[in-house]
N, C-alpha and C positions, 0 to 999 in steps of 0.2 A: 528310733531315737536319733536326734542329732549329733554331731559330729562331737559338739561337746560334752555330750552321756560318755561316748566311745575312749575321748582321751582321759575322763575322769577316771573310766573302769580300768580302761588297759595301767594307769598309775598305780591303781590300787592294788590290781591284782600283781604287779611287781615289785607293791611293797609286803604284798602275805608272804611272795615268793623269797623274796630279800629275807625278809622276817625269819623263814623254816630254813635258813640257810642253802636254799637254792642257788641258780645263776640265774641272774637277770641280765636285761639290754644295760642297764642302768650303767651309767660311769661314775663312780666317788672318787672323789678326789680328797687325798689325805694329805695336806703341807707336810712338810718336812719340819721336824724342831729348830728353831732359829738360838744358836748363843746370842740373846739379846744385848749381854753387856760390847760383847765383840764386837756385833754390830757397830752399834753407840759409837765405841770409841773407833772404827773406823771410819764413819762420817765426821769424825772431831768434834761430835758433837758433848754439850754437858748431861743432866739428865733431866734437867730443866729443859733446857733447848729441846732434846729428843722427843720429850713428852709433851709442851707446846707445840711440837709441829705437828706430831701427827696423832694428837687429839689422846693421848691414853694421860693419865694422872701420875705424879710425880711417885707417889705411892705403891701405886701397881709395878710403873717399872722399875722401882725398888724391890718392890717382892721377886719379880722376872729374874732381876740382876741377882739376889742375893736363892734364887733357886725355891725360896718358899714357897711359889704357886709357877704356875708352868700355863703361857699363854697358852686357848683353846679357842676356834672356834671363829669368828670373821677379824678377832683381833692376834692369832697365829697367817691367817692367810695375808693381812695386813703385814707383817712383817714378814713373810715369805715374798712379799711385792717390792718392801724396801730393802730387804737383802739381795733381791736381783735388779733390780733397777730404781735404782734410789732418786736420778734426779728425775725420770719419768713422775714415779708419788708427789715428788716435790711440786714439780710441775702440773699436775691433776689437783692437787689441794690448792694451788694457788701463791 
């Protein structure tokens, strides 16, 4: 089989392994929790502004800020990115 068989199976078989709680090659990466509001308000930003720039709805970072729901997932690494380097994001969105 081709080299493409090869990388599909070796994937797989380190996610059965991942799965039975093994050790795999694999590397995960888990963001750290971001104080969303803190953030915010150290950019000087509002929550209008915060949430127009970098795409989330005025809503959600209403729930973030008031703790209701807890970002997860490319919109926690999103803010793992503007918490370290805030004018780089700015700069990549445009």
């Amino acid at each position: 089989m081709g080299s493409g068989f090869d990388s599909i199976k070796t994937g797989l078989e380190e996610a059965i392994d991942h799965a039975k709680g093994g050790k795999t090659h694999a590397r995960i990466y888990r963001p750290e929790p971001v104080d969303v509001m803190a953030l915010r308000r150290r950019l000087g930003m509002t929550q209008e502004q915060f949430a127009a720039r970098f795409g989330v709805s005025v809503a959600t970072l209403r729930h973030w800020e008031r703790g209701d729901r807890v970002p997860h997932g490319p919109a926690l690494v999103l803010l793992n990115l503007i918490d370290r380097e805030p004018q780089a994001v700015m700069r990549a969105l445009g």
